[in-house]
C-alpha positions as CSV (number, residue, x, y, z in Angstrom):
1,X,118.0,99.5,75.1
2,X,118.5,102.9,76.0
3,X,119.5,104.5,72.9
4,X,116.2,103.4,71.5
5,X,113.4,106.6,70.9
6,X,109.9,106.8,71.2
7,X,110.4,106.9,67.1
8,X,111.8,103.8,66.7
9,X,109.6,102.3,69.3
10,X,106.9,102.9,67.0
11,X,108.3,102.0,64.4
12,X,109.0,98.7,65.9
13,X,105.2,99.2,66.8
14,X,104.5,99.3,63.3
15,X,106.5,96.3,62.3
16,X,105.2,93.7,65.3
17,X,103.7,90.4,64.3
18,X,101.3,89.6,67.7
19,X,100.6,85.5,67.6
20,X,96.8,85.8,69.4
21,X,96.2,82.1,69.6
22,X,96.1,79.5,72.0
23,X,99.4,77.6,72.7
24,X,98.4,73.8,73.5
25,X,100.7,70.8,72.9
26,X,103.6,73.1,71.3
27,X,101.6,74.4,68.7
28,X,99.8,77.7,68.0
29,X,95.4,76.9,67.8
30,X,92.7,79.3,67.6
31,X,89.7,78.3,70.9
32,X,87.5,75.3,69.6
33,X,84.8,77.7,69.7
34,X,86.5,79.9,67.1
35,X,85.4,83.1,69.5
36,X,88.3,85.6,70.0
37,X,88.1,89.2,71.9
38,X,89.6,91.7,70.4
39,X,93.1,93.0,72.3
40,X,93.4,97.1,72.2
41,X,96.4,99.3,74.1
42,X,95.7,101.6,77.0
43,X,98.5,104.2,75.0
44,X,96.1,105.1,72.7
45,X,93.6,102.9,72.0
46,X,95.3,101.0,69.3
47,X,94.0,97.5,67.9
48,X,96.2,94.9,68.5
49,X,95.4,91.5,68.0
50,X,92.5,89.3,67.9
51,X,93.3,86.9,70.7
52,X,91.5,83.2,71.2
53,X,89.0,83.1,73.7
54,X,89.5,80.0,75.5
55,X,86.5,77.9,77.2
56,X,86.0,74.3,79.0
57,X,87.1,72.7,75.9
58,X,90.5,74.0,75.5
59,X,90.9,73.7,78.9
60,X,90.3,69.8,78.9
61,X,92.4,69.5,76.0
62,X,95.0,71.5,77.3
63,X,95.1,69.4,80.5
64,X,94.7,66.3,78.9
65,X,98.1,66.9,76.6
66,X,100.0,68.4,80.2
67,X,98.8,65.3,82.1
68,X,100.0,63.0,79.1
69,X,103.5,64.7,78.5
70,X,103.8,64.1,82.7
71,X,102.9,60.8,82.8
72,X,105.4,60.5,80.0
73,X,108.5,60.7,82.1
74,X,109.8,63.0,79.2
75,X,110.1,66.8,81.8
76,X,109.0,64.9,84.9
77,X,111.6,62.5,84.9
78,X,114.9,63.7,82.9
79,X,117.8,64.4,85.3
80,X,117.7,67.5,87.1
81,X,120.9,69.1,85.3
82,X,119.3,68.4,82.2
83,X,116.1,70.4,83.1
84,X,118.1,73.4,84.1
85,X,120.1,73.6,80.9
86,X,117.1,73.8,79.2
87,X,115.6,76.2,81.7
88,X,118.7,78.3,81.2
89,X,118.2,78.8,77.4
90,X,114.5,79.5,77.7
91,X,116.1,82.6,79.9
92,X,118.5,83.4,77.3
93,X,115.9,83.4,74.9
94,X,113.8,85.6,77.1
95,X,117.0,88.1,77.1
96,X,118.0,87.6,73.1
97,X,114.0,89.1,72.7
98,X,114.2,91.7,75.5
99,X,113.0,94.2,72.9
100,X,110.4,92.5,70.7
101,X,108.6,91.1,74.5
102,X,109.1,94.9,76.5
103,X,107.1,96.4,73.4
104,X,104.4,93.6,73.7
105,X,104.0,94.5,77.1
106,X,104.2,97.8,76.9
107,X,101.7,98.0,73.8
108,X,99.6,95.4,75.7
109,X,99.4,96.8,79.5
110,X,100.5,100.2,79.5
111,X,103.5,100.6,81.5
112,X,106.7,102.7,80.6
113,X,109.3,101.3,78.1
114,X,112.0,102.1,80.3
115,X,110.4,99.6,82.4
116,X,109.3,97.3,80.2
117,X,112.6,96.7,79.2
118,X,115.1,96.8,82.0
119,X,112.8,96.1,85.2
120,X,110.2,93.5,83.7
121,X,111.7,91.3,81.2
122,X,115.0,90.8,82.8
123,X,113.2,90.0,85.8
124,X,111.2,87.2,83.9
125,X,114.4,86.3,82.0
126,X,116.6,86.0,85.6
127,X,113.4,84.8,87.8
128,X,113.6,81.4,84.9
129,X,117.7,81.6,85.1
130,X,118.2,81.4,89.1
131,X,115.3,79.0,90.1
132,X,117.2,76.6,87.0
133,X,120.9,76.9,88.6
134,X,118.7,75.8,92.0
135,X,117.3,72.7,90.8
136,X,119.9,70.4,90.5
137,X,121.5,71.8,94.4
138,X,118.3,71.0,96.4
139,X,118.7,67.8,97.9
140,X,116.2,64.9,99.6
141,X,116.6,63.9,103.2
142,X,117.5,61.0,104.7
143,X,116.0,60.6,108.3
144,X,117.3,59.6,111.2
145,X,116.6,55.6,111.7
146,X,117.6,52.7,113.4
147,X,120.5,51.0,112.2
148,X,118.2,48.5,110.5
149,X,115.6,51.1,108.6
150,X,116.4,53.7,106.0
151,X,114.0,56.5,105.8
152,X,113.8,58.6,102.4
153,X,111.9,61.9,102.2
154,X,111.7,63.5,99.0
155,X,110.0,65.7,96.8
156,X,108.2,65.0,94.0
157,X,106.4,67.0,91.1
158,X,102.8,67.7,91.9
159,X,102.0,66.7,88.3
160,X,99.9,69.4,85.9
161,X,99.7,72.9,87.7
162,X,97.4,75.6,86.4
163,X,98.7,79.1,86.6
164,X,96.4,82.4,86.3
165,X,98.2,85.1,86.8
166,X,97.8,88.7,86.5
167,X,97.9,91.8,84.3
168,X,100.2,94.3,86.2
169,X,103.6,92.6,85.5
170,X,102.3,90.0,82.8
171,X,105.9,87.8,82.1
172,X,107.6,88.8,85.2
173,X,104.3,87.3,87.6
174,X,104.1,84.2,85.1
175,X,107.9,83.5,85.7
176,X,108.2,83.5,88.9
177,X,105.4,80.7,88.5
178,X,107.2,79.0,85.7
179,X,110.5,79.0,86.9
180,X,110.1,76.6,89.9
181,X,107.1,74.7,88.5
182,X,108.8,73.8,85.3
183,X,112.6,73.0,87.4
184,X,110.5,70.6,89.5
185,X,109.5,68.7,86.6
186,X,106.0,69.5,86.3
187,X,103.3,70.5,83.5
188,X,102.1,73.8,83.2
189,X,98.8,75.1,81.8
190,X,98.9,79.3,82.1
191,X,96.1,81.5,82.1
192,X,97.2,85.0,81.4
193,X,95.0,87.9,81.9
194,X,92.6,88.9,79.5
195,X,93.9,92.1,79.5
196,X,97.8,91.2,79.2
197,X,97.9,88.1,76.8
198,X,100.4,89.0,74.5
199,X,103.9,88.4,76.1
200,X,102.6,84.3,77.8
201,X,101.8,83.5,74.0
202,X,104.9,84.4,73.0
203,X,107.4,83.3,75.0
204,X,105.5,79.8,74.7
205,X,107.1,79.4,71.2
206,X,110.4,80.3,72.8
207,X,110.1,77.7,75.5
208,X,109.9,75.0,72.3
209,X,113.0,76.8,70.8
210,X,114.7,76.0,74.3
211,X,113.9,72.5,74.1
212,X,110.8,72.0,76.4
213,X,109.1,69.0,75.2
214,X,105.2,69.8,73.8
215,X,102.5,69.6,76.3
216,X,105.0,70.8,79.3
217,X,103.9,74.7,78.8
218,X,100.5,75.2,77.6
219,X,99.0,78.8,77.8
220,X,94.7,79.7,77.5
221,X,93.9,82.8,77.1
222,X,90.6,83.7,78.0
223,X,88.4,85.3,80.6
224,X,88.7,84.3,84.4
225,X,84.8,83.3,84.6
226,X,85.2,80.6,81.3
227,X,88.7,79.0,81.2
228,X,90.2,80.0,84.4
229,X,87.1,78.7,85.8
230,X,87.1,75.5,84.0
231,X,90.9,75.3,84.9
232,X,90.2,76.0,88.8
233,X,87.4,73.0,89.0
234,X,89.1,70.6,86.8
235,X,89.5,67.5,88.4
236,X,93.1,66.8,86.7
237,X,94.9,69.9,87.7
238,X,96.7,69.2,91.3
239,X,97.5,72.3,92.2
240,X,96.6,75.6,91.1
241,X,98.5,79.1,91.9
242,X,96.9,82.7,91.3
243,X,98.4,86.1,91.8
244,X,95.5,88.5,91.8
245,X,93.0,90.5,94.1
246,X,91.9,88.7,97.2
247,X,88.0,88.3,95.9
248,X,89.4,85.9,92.8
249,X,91.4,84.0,95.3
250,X,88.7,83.4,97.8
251,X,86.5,82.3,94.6
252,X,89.5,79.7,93.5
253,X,89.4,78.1,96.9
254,X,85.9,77.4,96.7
255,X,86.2,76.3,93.1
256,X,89.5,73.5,94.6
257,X,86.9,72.4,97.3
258,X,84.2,71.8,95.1
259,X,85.9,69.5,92.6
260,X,89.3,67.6,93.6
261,X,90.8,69.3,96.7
262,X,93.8,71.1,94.2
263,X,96.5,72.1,96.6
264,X,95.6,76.5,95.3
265,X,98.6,78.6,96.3
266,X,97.1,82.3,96.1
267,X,99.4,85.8,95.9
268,X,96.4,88.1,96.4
269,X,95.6,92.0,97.3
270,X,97.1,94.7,99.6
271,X,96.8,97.8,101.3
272,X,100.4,98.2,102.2
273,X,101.4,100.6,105.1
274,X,104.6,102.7,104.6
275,X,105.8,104.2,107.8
276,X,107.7,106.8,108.6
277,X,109.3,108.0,111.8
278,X,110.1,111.5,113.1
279,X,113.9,110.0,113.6
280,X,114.0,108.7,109.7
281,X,117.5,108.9,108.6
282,X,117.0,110.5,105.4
283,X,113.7,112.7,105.2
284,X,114.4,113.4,101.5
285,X,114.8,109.6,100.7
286,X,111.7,108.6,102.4
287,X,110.0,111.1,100.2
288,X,111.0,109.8,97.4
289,X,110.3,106.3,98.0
290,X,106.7,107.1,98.9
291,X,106.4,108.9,95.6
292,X,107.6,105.7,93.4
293,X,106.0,103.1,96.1
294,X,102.6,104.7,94.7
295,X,103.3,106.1,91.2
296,X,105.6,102.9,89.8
297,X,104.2,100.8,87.8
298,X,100.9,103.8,87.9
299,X,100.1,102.1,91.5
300,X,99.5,98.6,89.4
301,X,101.5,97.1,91.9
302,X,99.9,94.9,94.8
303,X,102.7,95.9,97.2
304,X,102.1,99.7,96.5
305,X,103.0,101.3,99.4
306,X,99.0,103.4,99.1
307,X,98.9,104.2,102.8
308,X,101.8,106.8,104.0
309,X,102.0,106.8,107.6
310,X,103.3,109.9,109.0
311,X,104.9,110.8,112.6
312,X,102.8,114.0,113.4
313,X,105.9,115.8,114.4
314,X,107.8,115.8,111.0
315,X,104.2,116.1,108.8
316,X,104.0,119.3,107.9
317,X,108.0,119.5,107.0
318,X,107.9,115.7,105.1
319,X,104.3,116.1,103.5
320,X,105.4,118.7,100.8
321,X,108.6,116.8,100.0
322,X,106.0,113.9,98.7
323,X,104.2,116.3,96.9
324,X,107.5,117.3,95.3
325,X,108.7,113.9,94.8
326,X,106.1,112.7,92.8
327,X,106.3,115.9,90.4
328,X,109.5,113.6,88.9
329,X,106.2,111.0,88.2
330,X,104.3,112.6,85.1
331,X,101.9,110.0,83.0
332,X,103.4,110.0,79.7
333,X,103.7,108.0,75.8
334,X,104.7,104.8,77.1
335,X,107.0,104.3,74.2
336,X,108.3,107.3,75.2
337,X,111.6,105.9,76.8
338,X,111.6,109.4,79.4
339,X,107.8,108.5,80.3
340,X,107.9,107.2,84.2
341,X,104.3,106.5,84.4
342,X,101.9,105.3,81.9
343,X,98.7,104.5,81.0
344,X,96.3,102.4,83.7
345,X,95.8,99.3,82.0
346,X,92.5,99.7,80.1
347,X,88.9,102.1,80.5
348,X,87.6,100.1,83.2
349,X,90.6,99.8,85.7
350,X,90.9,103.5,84.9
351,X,87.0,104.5,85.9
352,X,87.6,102.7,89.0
353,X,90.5,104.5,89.9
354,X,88.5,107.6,89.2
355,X,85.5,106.4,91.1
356,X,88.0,105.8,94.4
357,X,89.3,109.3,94.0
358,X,85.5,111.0,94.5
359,X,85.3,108.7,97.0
360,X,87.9,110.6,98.6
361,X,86.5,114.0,98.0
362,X,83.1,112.6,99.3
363,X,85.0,110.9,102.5
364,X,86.4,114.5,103.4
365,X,90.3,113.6,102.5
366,X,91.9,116.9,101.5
367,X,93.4,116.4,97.9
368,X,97.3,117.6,97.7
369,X,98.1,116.7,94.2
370,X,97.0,115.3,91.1
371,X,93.7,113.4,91.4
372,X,92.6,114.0,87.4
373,X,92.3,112.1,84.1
374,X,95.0,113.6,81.6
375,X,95.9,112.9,77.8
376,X,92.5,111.8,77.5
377,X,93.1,113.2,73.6
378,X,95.3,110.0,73.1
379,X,92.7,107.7,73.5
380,X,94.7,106.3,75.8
381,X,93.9,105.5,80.1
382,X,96.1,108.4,82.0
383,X,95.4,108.9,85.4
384,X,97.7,111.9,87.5
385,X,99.1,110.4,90.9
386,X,97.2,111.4,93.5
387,X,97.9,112.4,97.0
388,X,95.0,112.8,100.1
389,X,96.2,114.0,103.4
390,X,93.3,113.8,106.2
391,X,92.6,110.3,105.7
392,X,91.3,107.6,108.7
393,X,92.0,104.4,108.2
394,X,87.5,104.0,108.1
395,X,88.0,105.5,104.8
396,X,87.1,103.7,101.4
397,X,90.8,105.3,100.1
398,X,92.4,103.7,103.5
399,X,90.7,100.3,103.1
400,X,90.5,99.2,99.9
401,X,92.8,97.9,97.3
402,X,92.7,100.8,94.5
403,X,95.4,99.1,92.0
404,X,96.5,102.6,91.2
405,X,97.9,105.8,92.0
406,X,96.6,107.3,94.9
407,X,98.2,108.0,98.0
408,X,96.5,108.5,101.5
409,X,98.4,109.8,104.0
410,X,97.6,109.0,108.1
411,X,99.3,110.9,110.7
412,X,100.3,108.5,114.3
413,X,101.4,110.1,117.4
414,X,103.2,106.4,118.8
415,X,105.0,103.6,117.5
416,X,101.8,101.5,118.9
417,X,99.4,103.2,117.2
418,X,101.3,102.9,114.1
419,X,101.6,99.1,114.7
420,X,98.2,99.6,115.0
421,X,97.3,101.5,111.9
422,X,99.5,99.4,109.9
423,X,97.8,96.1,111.1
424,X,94.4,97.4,111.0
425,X,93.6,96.1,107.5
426,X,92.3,92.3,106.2
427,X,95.6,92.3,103.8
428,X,99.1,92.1,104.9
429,X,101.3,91.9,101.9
430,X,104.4,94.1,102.2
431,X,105.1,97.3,104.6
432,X,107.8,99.9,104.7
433,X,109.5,101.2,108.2
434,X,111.9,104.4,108.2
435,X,113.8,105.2,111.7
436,X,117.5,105.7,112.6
437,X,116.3,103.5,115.2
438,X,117.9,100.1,115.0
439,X,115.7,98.5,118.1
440,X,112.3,100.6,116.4
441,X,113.1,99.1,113.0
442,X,113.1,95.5,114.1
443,X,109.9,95.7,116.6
444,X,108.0,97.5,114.4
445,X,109.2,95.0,111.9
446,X,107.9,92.4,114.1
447,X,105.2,94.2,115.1
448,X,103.6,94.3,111.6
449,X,101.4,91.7,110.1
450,X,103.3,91.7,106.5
451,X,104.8,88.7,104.3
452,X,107.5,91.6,103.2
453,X,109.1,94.1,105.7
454,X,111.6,96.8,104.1
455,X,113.2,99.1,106.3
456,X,114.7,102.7,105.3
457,X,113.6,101.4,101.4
458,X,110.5,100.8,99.7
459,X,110.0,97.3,97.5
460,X,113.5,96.0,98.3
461,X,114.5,92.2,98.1
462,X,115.6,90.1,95.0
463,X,114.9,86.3,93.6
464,X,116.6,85.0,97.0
465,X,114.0,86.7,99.1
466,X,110.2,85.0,99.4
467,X,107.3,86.9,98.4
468,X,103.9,86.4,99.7
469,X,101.5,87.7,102.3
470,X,99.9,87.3,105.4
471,X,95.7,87.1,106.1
472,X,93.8,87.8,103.0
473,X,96.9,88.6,101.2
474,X,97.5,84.9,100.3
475,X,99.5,82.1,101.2
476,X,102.2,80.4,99.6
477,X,105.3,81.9,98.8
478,X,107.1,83.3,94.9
479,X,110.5,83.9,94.7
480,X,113.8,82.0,96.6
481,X,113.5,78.3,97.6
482,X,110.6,78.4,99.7
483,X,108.5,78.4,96.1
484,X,109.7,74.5,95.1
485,X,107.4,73.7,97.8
486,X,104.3,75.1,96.2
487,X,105.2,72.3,93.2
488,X,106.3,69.6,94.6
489,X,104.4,66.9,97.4
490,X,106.4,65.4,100.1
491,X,107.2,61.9,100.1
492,X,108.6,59.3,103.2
493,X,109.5,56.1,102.0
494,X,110.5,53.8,104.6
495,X,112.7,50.6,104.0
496,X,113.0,47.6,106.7
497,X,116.5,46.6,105.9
């Protein structure tokens, strides 16, 4: 991958054919309405695809094919081991198209090549490939009885699950809802983002090439207020899981209440808290971690560590090494393979990025770096990262989810106020702790109200680790074992002998 140029990215460019259609019941269909949206690139503005703008009625149809192939026995019921080989050549397939999927996401989102193609896609590709070798090792109970009663407890699939998932990682976020929702035997009808279609319609063909029988994986694309709606209310999907900002997840509850009581399994928004101690081993490290915990991914990134937490005592030293740091994150050509940031994913996420950074001016923050549109002769969404130093946790910078880069930095005088800081927030996603301290690490660890805790790194873990938040960040966990329970419903069966 990394002998590739930015020329023969674009040539490659040049030479893509983007599917924009539906996916229902293993073959390719425009919406029954006929209405599309029209799918352009944050690089520079670029047409890309006429995509099928999915409503109630593709929706129904969609469920109705996922809720047939279920009932089938065909996925639900074939042996576990037989599941996971066919999981584990959707993953190779995922792997043999690295490059043809990294340039649809990268053309389609934004993001950096580099990452595209050796962060994201593997991820997906692996995130498919681990939670397959699982299946067929995760065994039922059998509880502890009289000698004349045998109690079974097992799991079972929850039936047809409907998936809306975000724009910031497109494949890798829909895997790690795939993977376990398709080894537990169930139906699947995804929702990508409107503004990240591409890479879900794709790789549906490739899960037909692997063998999934039709009807298992659908995918809709479609705005959130027609078919993820209709998806959210329907009274035939049984459970429902959403990464995405708190408000949508709050609405999806209400939507599970008001028709069939869906179990909804929600990854939503944070404000994460990266803290560092006057006794951090590694000054230099921590600098660079909070320069790539708010640039990576240009701050798309719902674990982005967006509030720095300094120790008063080592501010003025550790402050200008972030500023430095983040020098190494310069918006760029996404198909530029050297590019570490790129372009915010279209004009409206990158007007509210702007609109949060005067907020900051307006607030009284003092700006340190960055804080400007760039490139803006590309056509293209390029936002600098942005540093504020003089920020209170009552600002709008300190308390709301921006979704890109921009930093605001709090100074603490205590490990308690930190604590403090940290937890003062409705979210509590992921936080970062740096100290030598091995006693500090783990009750500040503890301390903090946070689904994800690294300490002396930033965004550490892999797919054996569980992902999800605390509060208003969500509930339900992605990633390691703990996410077969989001797709499965627990069964005791209960035998007189």
């Amino acid at each position: 991958m990394t002998t590739l140029t930015r020329a023969d990215w674009e040539q490659r460019a040049q030479q893509l054919k983007i599917e924009g259609r539906a996916f229902i019941n293993g073959e390719y269909t425009d919406a029954a309405s006929g209405e599309t949206f029209d799918c352009l690139s944050p690089v520079d503005g670029r047409f890309l695809a006429k995509v099928a703008s999915c409503d109630l009625a593709d929706a129904n149809r969609a469920v109705d094919n996922a809720r047939a192939v279920f009932e089938s026995g065909v996925w639900s019921r074939l042996a576990p081991a037989k599941r996971k080989a066919t999981l584990i050549r959707f993953a190779d397939l995922l792997r043999k198209n690295v490059e043809e999927l990294a340039l649809l996401e990268t053309l389609d989102m934004g993001k950096p090549i580099g990452d595209s193609s050796s962060i994201d896609i593997p991820g997906a590709a692996n995130a498919i490939h681990w939670t397959a070798e699982a299946i067929d090792k995760v065994y039922d109970e059998v509880a502890p009885t009289p000698h004349d009663q045998l109690g079974l407890v097992t799991r079972e699939p929850v039936g047809v699950v409907g998936a809306i998932v975000p724009w910031n990682f497109p494949l890798l976020m829909a895997c790690w809802k795939l993977g376990p929702a398709l080894a537990t035997g169930n139906s699947i009808v995804l929702k990508p983002s409107e503004k990240s279609p591409l890479t879900a319609i794709r790789i549906a063909q490739l899960a037909i090439e692997a063998g999934l029988p039709k009807g298992v994986l659908n995918v809709l694309p479609g705005y959130g207020h027609t078919v993820g709606k209709a998806l959210a209310l329907h009274m035939d999907v049984d459970t429902l899981v959403f990464t995405g900002s708190t408000k949508i997840a709050k609405q999806l509850m209400v939507y599970a209440g008001e028709s069939n009581m869906k179990r909804v399994w929600l990854e939503a928004g944070g404000k994460s808290p990266n803290i560092v101690f006057a006794d951090a081993p590694d000054l230099q490290a921590a600098a660079e971690a909070a320069a790539s915990a708010i640039a990576f991914n240009q701050g798309e990134v719902c674990t982005a560590g967006s509030r720095l937490l300094v120790e008063r005592s080592i501010k003025d030293q550790f402050l200008p090494m972030v500023v430095e740091a983040l020098k190494a994150w310069k918006p760029g050509n996404p198909l530029d393979p050297a590019t570490t940031v790129g372009a915010l994913v279209d004009t409206q996420q990158m007007n509210t990025v702007l609109s949060y950074i005067d907020a900051g001016h307006q607030d009284g923050a003092k700006l340190l770096a960055g804080g400007k549109r760039i490139l803006e002769e590309t056509g293209g969404t390029y936002v600098e990262p942005t540093i504020f130093d003089g920020v209170t946790n009552a600002m709008k910078i300190a308390k709301e989810e921006i979704f890109g880069p921009v930093l605001s930095v709090i100074t603490f005088d205590t490990a308690e106020e930190a604590v403090a800081i940290a937890n003062d927030t409705p979210y509590g996603l992921a936080a970062g702790i740096w100290t030598a301290d091995i006693s500090k690490a783990h009750k500040t660890a503890r301390a903090v109200r946070a689904g994800s805790v690294w300490v002396n790194q930033y965004d550490g873990g892999d797919m054996t680790a569980p992902f999800g938040g605390f509060k208003q960040s969500g509930n339900g966990r992605d990633k390691s074992l703990h996410a077969l329970e989001k797709y499965t419903e627990l069964k005791a069966t209960w035998i007189k002998l």
